[in-house]
C-alpha positions as CSV (number, residue, x, y, z in Angstrom):
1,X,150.0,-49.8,25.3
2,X,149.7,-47.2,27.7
3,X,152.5,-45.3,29.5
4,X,152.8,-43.8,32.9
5,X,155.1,-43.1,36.3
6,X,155.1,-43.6,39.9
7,X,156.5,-41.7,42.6
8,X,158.9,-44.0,44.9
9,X,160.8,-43.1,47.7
10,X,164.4,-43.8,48.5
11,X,167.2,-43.0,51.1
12,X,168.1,-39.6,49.3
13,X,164.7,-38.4,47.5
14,X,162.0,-39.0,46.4
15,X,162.3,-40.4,41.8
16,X,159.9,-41.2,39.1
17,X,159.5,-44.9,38.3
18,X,158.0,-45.0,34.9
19,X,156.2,-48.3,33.5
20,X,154.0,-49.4,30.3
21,X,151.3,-51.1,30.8
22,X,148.9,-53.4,28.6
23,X,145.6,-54.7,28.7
24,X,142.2,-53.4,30.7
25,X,143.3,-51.1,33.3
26,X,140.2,-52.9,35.2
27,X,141.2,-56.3,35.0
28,X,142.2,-57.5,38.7
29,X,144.5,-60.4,37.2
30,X,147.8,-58.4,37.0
31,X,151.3,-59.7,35.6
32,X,154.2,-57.3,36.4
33,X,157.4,-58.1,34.2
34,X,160.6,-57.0,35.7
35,X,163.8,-56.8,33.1
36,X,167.7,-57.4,33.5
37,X,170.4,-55.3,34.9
38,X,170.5,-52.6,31.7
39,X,167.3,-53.9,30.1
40,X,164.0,-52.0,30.4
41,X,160.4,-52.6,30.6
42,X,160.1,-52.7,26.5
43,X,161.5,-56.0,26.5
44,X,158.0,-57.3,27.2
45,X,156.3,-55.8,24.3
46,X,155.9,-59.3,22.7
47,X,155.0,-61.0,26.1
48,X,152.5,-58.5,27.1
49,X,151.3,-58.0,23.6
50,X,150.4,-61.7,23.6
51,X,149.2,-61.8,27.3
52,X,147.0,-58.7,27.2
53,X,143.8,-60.2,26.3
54,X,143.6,-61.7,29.7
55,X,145.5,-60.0,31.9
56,X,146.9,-56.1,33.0
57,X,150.1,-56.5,32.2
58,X,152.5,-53.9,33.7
59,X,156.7,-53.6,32.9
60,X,158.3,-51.1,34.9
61,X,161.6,-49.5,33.9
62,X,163.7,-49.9,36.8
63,X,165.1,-47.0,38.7
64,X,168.0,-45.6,36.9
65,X,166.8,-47.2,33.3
66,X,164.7,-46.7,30.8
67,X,162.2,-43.6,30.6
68,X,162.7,-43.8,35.0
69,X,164.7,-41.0,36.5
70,X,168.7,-41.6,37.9
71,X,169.2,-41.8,41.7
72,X,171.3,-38.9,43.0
73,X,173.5,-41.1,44.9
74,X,174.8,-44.1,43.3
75,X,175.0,-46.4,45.6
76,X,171.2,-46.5,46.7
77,X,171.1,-48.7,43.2
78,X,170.5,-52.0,44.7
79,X,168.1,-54.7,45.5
80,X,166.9,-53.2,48.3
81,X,165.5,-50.0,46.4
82,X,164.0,-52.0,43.7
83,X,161.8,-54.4,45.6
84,X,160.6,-51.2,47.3
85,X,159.6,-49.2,44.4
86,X,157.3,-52.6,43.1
87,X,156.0,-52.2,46.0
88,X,155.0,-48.9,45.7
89,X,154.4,-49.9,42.3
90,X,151.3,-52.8,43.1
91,X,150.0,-50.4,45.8
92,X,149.1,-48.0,42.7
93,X,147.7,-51.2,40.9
94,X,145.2,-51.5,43.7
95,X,145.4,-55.1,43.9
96,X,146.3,-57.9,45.9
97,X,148.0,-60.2,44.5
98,X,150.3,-60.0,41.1
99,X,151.7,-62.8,39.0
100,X,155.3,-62.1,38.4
101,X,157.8,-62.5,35.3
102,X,161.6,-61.5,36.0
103,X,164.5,-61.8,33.8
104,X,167.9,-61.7,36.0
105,X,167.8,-59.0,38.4
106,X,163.7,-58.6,37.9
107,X,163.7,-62.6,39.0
108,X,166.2,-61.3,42.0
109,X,163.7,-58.7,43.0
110,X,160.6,-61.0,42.3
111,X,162.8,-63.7,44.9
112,X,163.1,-61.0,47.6
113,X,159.7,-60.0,47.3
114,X,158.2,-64.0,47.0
115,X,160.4,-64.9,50.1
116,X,158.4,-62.5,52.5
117,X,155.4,-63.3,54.9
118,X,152.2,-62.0,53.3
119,X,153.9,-61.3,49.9
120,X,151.7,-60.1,47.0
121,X,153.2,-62.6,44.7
122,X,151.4,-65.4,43.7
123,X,153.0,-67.4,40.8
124,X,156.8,-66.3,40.0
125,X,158.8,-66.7,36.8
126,X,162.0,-66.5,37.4
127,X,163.8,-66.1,33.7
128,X,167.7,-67.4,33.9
129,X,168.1,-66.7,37.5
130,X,168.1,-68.4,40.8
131,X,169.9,-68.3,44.1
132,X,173.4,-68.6,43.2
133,X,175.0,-66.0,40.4
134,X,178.3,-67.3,39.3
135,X,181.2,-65.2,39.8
136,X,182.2,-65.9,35.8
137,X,178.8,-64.5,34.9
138,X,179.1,-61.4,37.3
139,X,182.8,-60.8,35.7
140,X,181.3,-60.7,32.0
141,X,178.5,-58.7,33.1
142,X,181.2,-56.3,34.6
143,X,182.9,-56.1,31.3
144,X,180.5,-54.2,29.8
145,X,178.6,-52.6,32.4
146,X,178.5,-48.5,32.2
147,X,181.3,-48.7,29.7
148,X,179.3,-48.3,26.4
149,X,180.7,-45.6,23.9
150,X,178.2,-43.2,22.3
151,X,176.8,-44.7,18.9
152,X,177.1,-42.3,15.5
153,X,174.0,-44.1,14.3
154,X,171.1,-46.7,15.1
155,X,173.2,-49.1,13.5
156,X,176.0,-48.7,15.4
157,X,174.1,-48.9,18.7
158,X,172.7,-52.0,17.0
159,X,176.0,-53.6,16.2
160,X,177.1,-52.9,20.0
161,X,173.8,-54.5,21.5
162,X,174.1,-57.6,19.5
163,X,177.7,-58.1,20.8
164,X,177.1,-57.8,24.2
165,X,173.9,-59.8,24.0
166,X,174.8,-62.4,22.2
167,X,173.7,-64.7,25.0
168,X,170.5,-63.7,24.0
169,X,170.4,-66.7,21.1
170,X,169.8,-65.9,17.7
171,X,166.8,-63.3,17.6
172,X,165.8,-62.3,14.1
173,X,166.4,-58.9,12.7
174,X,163.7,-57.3,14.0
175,X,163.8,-58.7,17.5
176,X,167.4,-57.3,17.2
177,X,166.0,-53.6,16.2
178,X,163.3,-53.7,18.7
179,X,165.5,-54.4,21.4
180,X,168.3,-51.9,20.2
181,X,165.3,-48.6,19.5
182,X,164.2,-49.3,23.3
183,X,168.1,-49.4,24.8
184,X,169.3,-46.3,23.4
185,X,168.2,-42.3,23.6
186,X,169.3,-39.1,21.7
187,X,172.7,-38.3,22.7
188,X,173.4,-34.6,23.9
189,X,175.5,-32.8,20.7
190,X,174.1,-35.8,17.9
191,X,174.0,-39.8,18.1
192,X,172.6,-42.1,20.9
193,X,173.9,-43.4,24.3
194,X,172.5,-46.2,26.3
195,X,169.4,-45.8,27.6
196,X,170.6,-46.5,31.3
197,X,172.9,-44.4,34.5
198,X,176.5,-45.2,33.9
199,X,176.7,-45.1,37.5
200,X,174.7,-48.6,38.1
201,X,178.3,-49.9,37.5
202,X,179.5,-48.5,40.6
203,X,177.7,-50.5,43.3
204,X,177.8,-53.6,41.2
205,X,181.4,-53.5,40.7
206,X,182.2,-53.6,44.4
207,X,180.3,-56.2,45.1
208,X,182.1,-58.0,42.8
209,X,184.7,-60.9,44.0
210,X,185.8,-64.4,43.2
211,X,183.5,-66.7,45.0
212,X,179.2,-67.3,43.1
213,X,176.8,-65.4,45.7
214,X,174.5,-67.3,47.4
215,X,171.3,-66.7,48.4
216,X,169.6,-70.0,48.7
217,X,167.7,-68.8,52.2
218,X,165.7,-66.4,50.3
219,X,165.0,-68.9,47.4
220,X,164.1,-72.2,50.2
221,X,161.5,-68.9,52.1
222,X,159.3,-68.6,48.6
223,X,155.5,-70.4,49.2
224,X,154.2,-69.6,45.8
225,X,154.3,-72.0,42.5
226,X,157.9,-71.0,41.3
227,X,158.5,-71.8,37.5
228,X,162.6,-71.2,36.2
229,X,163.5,-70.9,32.5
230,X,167.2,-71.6,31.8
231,X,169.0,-70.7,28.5
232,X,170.7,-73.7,28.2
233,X,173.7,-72.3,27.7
234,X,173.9,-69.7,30.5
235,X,176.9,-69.2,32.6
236,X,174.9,-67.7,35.4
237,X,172.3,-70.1,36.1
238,X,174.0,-73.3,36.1
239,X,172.5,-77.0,35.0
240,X,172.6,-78.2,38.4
241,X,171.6,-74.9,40.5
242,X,168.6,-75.0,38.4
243,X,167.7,-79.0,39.0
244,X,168.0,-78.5,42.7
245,X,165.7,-75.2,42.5
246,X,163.3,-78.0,41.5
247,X,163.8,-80.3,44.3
248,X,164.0,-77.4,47.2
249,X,162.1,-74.3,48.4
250,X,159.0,-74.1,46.6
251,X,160.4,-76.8,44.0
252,X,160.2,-75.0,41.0
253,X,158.9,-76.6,37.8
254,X,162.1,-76.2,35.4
255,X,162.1,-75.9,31.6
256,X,165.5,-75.2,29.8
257,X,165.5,-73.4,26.0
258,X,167.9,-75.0,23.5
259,X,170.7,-72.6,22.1
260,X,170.4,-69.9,24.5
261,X,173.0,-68.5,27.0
262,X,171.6,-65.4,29.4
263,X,169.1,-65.1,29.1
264,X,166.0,-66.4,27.2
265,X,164.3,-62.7,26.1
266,X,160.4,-64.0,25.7
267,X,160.0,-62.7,22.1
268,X,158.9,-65.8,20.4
269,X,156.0,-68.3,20.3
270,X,157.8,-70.9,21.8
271,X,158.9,-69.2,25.0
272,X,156.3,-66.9,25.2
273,X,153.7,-70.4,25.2
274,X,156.1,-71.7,28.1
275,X,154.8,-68.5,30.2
276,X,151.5,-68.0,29.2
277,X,150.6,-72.0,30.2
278,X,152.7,-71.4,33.9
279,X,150.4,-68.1,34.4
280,X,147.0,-69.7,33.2
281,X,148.1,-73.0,35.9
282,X,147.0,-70.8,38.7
283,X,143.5,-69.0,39.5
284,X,145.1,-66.6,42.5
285,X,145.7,-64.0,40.2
């Protein structure tokens, strides 16, 4: 595993987006792995671990997360932003074409970015996301977002991840740890804090109403093999939004996982197998 940064531009500055990458920094078949809305690129260790030997495998921390810098002004955090800094990011990978994994928001980014003439995506993963988001799921999502206390201990930061990820499905003890090490930082004056800006909440928040956002255009625009994983038990991509991804656009392939909510987190044989077949399907990257 290697680690590194690239510098993106935005509407107030210029930041540092930093990323880890895996594999042979030669090999021309890229995967780029996008995370969820106060995830990071870490949540791919197991994924790229597994994918490395044939493939660069590359997991950015998304602006305002991770080991990346915070935006001066809050409300530049936003699709918009992110699909430009992976762009900025795949110029610096000197390639063409990239197969893409995103989890929520990174399947969000990876759907802009599919839908547009002469994109560099050539297979997309979209992981427990789709072109609606239910307004239930953005409600729960709000409930927690930027409102995390500052933990005493590891174990406390655990205890707090493991509550509000419980949609994850029921990860083993380590899987738990990992997750929980790569979420949280050294908090000024002793402890830890989340391992993401506070202020992400704000732009989310008021864009927040009562009616599912739609965003079937962009979704029906995408040209390249699409696969969707569904936790079958998630509240934001429904049963039925996910069966009609298959028969519209670019007619996804579908798979659901048994006993998951939002989303399925890649960490295991099983749906790490369900990737790794989708990715070796296509020669174009």
């Amino acid at each position: 595993m290697r680690e590194d940064s690239v510098l993106c531009m935005g509407a107030h500055g210029l930041h540092q987006m930093a990323y880890t990458e895996w594999g042979d920094p030669s090999n021309p078949r890229v995967v780029v792995c996008v995370h969820g809305l106060t995830r990071n690129g870490r949540d791919f260790d197991f994924l790229a671990q597994d994918l490395a030997a044939e493939y660069r495998v590359v997991c950015p921390d998304v602006v305002g997360r991770g080991r990346s810098e915070w935006l001066a002004v809050a409300t530049d955090y936003g699709l918009p932003q992110y699909a430009a800094d992976m762009v900025t990011l795949i110029a610096r990978l000197h390639v063409d074409q990239v197969l893409w994994v995103g989890t929520s928001m990174g399947g969000l980014i990876g759907m802009l970015l599919a839908s547009q003439p002469k994109s560099p995506i050539a297979r997309l993963v979209l992981n427990d996301v789709g072109p609606v988001i239910t307004a239930a799921s953005i409600r729960r999502i709000g409930e927690y977002l930027g409102k995390a206390p500052k933990f005493a201990s590891l174990e406390q930061a655990e205890a707090f991840v493991r509550f509000v990820a419980a949609t994850f499905g029921r990860l083993t003890d380590a899987q738990w740890r990992h997750l929980t090490e790569h979420s949280v930082r050294p908090a000024a004056g002793g402890g830890y804090e989340m391992r993401y800006d506070p202020a992400i909440a704000e732009p989310f928040r008021k864009a927040m109403g009562d009616e599912d956002v739609s965003l079937w255009p962009v979704y029906d625009a995408i040209r390249c093999p699409t696969l969707v994983m569904r936790g079958a038990e998630s509240d934001l991509l429904l049963h039925e939004t996910a069966l009609e991804m298959g028969r519209r656009g670019p007619q996804a392939e579908v798979v659901e996982i048994p006993g998951v909510g939002h989303a399925p987190m890649m960490l295991d044989e099983p749906q790490i197998g369900i990737v790794r077949t989708f990715l070796r399907a296509g020669g174009e990257a």
